[in-house]
FINUGU-447037 format. One record per residue (C-alpha): residue in one letter; x, y, z negated. Coordinates in steps of 0.1 Angstrom, whole numbers, plus 5000, padded with zeros to 4 digits. Layout:
BEGIN
aXYZ ...
This chain:
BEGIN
x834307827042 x834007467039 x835907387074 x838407697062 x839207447030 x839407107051 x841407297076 x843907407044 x843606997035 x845006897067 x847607197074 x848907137038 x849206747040 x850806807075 x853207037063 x854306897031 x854706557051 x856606727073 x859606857047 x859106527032 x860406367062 x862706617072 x863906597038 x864706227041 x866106247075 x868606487061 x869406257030 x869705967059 x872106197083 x874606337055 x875505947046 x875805807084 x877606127096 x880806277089 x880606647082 x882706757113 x879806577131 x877006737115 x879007097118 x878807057155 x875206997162 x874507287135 x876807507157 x874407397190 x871107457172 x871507757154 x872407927188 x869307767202 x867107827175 x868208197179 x867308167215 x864108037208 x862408247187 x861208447217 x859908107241 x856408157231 x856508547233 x853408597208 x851208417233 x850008177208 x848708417183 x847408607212 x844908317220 x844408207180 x843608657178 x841708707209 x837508787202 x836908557232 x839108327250 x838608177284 x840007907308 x841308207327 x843308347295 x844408037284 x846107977319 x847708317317 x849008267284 x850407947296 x852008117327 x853708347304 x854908107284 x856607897312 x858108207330 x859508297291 x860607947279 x861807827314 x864008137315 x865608087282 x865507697289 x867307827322 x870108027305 x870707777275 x872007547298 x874007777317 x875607867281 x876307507275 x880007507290 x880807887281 x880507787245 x881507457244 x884807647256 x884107917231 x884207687201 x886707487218 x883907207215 x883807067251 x880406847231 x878507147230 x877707167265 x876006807269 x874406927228 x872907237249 x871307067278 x869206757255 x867907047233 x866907267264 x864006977270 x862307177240 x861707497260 x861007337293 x858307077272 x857107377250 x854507587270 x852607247275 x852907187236 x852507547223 x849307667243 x847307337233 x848007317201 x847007707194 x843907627208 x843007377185 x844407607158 x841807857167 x839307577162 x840107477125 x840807137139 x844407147116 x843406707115 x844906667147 x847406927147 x848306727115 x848506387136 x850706467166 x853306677140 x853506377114 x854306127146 x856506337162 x858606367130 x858705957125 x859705907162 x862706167155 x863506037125 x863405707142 x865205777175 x867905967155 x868805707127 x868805447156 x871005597181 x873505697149 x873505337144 x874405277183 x877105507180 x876005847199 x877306047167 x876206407168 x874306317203 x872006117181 x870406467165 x870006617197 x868406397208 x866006297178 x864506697187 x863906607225 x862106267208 x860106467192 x859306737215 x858106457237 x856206257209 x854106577206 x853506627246 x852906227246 x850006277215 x848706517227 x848106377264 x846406077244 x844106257220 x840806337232 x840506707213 x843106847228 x842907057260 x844906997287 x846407297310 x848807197333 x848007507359 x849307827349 x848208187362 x851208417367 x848908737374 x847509007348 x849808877318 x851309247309 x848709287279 x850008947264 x853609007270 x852909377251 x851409167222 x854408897224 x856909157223 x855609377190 x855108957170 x858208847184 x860909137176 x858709197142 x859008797132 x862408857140 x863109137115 x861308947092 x863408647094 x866808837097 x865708987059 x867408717048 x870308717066 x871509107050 x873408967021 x875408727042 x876608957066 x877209257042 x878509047015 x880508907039 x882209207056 x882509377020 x883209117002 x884308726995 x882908397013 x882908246980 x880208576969 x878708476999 x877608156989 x876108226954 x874208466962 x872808256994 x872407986967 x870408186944 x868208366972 x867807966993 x866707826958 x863408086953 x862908126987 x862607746991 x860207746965 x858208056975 x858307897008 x857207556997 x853907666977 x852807867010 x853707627039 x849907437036 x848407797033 x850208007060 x849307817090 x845507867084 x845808217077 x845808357111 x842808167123 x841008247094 x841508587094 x841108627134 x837508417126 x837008687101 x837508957126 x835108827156 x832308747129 x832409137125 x833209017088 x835209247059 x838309187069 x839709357036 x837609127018 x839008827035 x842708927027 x842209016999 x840808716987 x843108507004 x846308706989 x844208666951 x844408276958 x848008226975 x849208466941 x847808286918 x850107966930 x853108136937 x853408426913 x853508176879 x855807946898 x858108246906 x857608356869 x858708046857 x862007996880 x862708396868 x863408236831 x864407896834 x866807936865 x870207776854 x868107406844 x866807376878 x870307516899 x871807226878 x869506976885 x869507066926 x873507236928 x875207146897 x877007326868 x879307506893 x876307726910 x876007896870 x876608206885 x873608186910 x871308156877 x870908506869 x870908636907 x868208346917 x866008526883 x866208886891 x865208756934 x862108576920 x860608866909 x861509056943 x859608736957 x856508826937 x856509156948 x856709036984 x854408786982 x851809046972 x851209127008 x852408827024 x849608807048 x849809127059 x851009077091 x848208827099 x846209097094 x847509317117 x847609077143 x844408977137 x843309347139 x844909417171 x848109647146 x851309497155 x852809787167 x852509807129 x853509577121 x856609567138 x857109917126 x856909777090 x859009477095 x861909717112 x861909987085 x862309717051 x864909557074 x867009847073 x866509937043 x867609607029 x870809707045 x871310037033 x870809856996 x872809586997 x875809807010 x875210066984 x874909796960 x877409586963 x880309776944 x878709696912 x878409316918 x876109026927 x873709146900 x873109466911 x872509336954 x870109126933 x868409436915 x868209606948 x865709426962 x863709466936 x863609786948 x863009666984 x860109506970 x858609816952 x859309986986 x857609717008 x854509686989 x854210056990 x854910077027 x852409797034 x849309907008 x850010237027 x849710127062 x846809887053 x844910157039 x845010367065 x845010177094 x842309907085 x840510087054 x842209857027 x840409946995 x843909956968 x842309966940 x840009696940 x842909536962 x845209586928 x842609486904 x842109166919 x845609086914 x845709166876 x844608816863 x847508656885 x849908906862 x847708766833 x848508396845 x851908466856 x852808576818 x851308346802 x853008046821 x856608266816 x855608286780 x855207906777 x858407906796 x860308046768 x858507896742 x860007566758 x863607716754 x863307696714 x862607346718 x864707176750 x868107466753 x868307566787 x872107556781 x871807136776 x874406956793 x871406736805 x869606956825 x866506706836 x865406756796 x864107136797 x863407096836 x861206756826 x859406986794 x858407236819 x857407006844 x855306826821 x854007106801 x853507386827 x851107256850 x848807176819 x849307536811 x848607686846 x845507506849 x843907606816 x844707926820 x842707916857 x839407826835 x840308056812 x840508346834 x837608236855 x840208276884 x838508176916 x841007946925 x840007696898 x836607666913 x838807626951 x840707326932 x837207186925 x836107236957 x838907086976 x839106766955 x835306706962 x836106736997 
């Protein structure tokens, strides 16, 4: 356990340095470029980042999943990769002029080709680094992503400067792309495979196929309210509700990105170990819970402070939608490593299965929903959540013996937790109105007072993750 908790360390400083920058180069990019010039690069990369969700084809959590890996698999994996990415890296630039004439945007061709670089660079990025994942050794991993980030910030804020415009973002994600090929040429604990193996790669490509359309699905979740909302509705109902689901969602995704990346390997370690792999996830869904269900919990009642203090008064309306989504987010969240475990358990047929099935049923609620307003989408995937963790508790159970009921009990003191920080929550609202024109006064009680309150309540409880909190600050 004790490389598991230096390997979270690393992944979570890593990652969290990682918004951090991005978040600064973003703050640095909207003052130096005009909107019409940001609008165009988004145009470029959203198309590409479509594109790319498929360059790896699974094969990394193939290796990170795999009982035993050898030099002969690893070169296989890495063939697959390159005949994937190379092919997509193939047609992106043959899509460059066809929608630069599209869009009417004869930029968009030149925007196309600088960003291929990432899928022709990738296979010689990807495979290395998922060894080392497999490893633990997240300390490295956490030194060629930090450096790649500063050179793009770097190359992009300097070429804005020169005057290459929108050309300046593109290329700031080939900078990086070759930061992290340059690192990890340098760094001694990476491997190095340059010779890929083209023959006996069907068993990956199975695997890449079942991660890569089920990632998909999950990823297009998110996406249902825009498009039905959209077609049924107005672009205005559009962006509320996307402004209410982006604000928990970028919390819920913020308190899992140092967790997430270590959850595979450690599962997959689990697995080979001939370990209980129910124990394993279920102890590692008890800890993630316990950090994002009062945090949820919290957003559900004090909503309209904090879309003020990020959006402004004129997002009001996203307050009550953004409350009723945080509790579909705790529901979610209850089995958010699920698909690591099926991956890890050789199940993603399953999981892929799973991920199709809430997919479409988030569409059949949303449209049913959506004649009886925002509120009521909202509400729906609440019920998208009940479904989900039914769905999932089933499959677990009887595909990999997941004991429920110990499962469910285990979660009860993160309701316990969860309530209490709420409670304190509204406790605050008697003091500080959530109504005040000053938003940063209720948002700075609960910031003050909450993490006090979550912490106590962890010795309280006896909740296991107050003696990981110990642990990791030792370390």
């Amino acid at each position: 356990m004790h490389k598991i908790r230096r390997a979270v360390i690393f992944s979570s400083i890593g990652q969290y340095g990682l918004r951090l920058i991005g978040l600064v180069t973003t703050m640095i990019v909207a003052r130096l470029l005009t909107p019409d010039e940001v609008g165009i690069f988004a145009i470029a990369s959203a198309i590409i980042m479509v594109i790319s969700e498929f360059k790896l084809l699974g094969a990394s959590e193939y290796l990170v999943r795999e009982p035993e890996i050898t030099d002969l698999k690893i070169r296989r994996a890495l063939g697959l990769t390159i005949l994937i990415s190379w092919s997509l890296g193939l047609l992106v630039l043959a899509l460059g002029w066809p929608a630069a004439a599209f869009y009417e945007i004869p930029p968009l061709a030149i925007i196309f080709a600088i960003l291929s670089t990432g899928l022709f660079l990738g296979p010689f990025i990807s495979i290395p680094m998922a060894v080392v994942a497999r490893r633990f050794e997240f300390r490295v991993m956490l030194v060629v992503n930090i450096l790649s980030a500063i050179a793009s910030l770097a190359t992009t804020v300097l070429l804005i400067y020169l005057g290459f415009s929108y050309y300046s973002l593109a290329w700031g994600y080939a900078a990086n792309m070759m930061t992290k090929l340059a690192v990890i040429c340098l760094i001694r604990e990476f491997p190095k495979y340059w010779m890929p193996v083209f023959s006996d790669i069907g068993a990956i490509a199975r695997f890449g196929i079942f991660t890569s359309v089920g990632n998909l699905c999950r990823k297009a979740l998110n996406t249902v309210p825009d498009v039905v909302i959209g077609k049924m509705g107005t672009t205005a109902q559009v962006g509320m509700f996307s402004r209410g689901l982006g604000f928990v969602e970028f919390l819920s995704g913020t308190l899992r990105l140092g967790v997430s990346p270590v959850v595979l390997p450690y599962l997959s370690e689990a697995k080979r170990a001939d370990g209980n792999l129910s124990e394993a996830y279920s102890r590692a869904t008890v800890l993630l819970a316990a950090m994002v269900w009062p945090v949820l919990s919290v957003a559900s009642v004090a909503s309209l402070p904090v879309i003020r203090i990020f959006f402004g008064d004129q997002w009001d309306a996203a307050a009550p939608i953004a409350s009723i989504l945080a509790l579909w987010l705790i529901l979610r969240t209850t089995h958010d490593f699920a698909n690591s475990l099926l991956i890890a358990s050789g199940k993603e047929n399953l999981m892929l299965f799973k991920e199709a099935a809430i997919l479409c049923s988030a569409f059949a609620l949303v449209i049913l929903s959506f004649s009886m307003g925002l509120q009521a989408v909202a509400k729906s995937f609440i019920v998208l959540g009940l479904f989900e963790v039914t769905l999932t508790s089933w499959l677990l159970r009887r595909a990999l013996n997941l004991e429920i009921v110990p499962f469910v009990l285990g979660l009860l003191p993160n309701l316990v937790l969860s309530a209490i920080c709420a409670a304190a929550t509204v406790a605050i609202s008697y003091f500080v109105s959530f109504d005040h024109e000053q938003a940063w006064r209720p948002v700075g009680a609960i910031a003050l007072c909450l993490p006090v309150v979550w912490l106590v309540s962890l010795k309280v409880l006896r909740h296991p993750l107050y003696r990981e909190i110990r642990l990791l600050i030792k370390i």
